[in-house]
N, C-alpha and C positions, 0 to 999 in steps of 0.2 A: 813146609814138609809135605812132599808129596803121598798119597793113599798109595799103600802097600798093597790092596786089596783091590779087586773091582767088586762095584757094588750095583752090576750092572743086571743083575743076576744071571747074567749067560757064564760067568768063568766060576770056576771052583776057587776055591778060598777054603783056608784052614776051618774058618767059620763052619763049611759044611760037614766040618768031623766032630763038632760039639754038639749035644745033645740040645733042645730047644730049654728044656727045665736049667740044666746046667748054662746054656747061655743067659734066660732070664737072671737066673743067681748070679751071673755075674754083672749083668745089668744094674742090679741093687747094688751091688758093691761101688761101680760106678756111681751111681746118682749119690750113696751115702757121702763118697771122697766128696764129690762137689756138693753136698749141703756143709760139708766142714770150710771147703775151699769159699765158698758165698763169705764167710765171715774174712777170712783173709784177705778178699779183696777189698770188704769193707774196710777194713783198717789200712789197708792203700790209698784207700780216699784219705785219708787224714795223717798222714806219713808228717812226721816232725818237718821234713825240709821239700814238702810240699804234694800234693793231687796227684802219685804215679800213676794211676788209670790217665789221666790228661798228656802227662810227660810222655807216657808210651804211644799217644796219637790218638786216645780217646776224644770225644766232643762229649760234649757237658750240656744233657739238654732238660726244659722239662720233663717231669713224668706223670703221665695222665694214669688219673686211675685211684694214686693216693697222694694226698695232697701233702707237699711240703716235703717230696724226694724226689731225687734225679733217675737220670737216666743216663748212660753213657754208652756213645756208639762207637764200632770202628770199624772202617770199608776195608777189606781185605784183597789181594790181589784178582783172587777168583770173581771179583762181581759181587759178591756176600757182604754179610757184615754181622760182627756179635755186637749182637743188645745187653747188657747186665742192668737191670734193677736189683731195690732189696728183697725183692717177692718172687725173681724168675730171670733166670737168662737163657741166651739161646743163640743159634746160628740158624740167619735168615740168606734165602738166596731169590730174588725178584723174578728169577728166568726158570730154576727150579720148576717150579708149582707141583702140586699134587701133596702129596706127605711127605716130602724128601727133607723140610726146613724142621730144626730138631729143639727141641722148647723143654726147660725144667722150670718145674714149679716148685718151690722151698717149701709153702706149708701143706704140699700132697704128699710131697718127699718120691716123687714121680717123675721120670722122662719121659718126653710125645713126641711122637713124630705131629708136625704141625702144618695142617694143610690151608692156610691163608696166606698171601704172599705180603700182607700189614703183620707186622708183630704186634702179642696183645699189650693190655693195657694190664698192669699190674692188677691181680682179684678181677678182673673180667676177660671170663675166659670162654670163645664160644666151647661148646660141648660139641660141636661137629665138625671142628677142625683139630680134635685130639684127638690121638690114634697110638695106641700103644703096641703096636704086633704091624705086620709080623715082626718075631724078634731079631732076625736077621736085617732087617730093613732099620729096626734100631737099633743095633749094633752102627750100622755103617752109617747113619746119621750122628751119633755121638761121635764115631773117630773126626767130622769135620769141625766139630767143637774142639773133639780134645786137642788136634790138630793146634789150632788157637792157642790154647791152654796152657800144653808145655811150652810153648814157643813163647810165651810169655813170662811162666815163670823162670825161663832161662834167662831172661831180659832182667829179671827180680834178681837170681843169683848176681848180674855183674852189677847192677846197679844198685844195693843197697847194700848197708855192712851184713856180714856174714852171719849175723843171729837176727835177722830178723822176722825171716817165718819162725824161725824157734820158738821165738820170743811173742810171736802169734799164735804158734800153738798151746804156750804155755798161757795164753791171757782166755782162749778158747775153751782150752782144760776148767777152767774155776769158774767157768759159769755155771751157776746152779742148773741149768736145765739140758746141760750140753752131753754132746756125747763123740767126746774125741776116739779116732779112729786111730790112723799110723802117721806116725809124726811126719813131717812136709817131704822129706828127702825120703822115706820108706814110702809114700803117698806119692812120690813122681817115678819111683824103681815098679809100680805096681801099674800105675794107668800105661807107662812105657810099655811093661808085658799086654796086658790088656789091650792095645792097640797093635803090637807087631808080632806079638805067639800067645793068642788068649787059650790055645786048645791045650799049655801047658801051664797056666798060669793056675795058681791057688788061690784059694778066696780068703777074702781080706783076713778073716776072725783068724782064719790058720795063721797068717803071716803074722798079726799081732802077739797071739800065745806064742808063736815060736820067738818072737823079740822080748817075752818076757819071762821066758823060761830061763 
């Protein structure tokens, strides 16, 4: 899926008709979908009829950092490549450099723009290679994640029976310490807006009250 946007910052972009507070807020809204999304891909790992992260062209490597978890990588047409661990994923690009590579951390509940062209090690994070502003700069780094993102869970829709993010959100739901957002199919209608008209989109809590109204 090609960028809608340049992020060059010479062209305009709907971007520059959102406020920078209102683009943060929606940044959180972001980062919250993907701390729910983190767990569903965990459970892709251990899919009854086998390792979907692998089947989809993932590699399966150590992961430095915390002992006794992986790491799964995958090169992307661009040159790139997303990293997921259980503590942080991300889109790295070797030619990039600067802050342009975009890195989530799980237990900050935080996106960065990530200025080293090594992705970190799980829980070792330098502090001078995180950058969280400008907001517009991380805007347009998340869309090359989420870019990733949906294209994969549309990969999920053909390839697995029809309840099974459901069936992840509902396992999600009953964790004692969880904090389910909009369910998988309201959770891909939302990053969709988010990514192709955010100057119109509503924030998550709105869209949730109004599905349970």
């Amino acid at each position: 899926m090609p960028p809608l946007f340049s992020d060059s910052g010479n062209d305009f972009s709907p971007v520059d008709e959102i406020p920078v507070s209102r683009l943060r807020a929606l940044l959180r809204d972001f980062t919250n979908l993907l701390g729910q999304q983190m767990y569903f891909w965990g459970r892709d790992v251990i899919h009854p009829h086998g390792n979907l992260l692998c089947e989809n062209g993932f590699e399966k490597r150590k992961s430095e950092g915390l002992e006794g978890t992986s790491c799964y990588r995958k090169y992307l047409d661009d040159g790139g490549f997303i990293e997921l661990h259980g503590a942080c994923a991300g889109h790295y690009h070797p030619d990039q450099g600067g802050d342009r590579n975009f890195l989530y951390i799980r237990n900050r509940k935080r996106c960065f723009l990530y200025a080293d062209d090594t992705p970190p090690a799980p829980r070792i994070y330098a502090a001078d290679a995180l950058n969280n502003g400008p907001a517009a700069e991380l805007y347009f780094a998340s869309l090359r994640f989420l870019d990733w993102w949906l294209e994969y869970e549309n990969w999920i829709g053909k390839n697995t029976r029809e309840d099974w993010r459901t069936r992840n959100f509902q396992a999600f739901s009953s964790l004692p310490a969880s904090r389910p957002l909009l369910p998988p199919a309201e959770a891909l209608i939302w990053l969709a807006q988010f990514r192709n008209n955010p100057s119109k989109i509503t924030r998550v809590r709105e869209r949730r009250r109004s599905l349970n109204s």
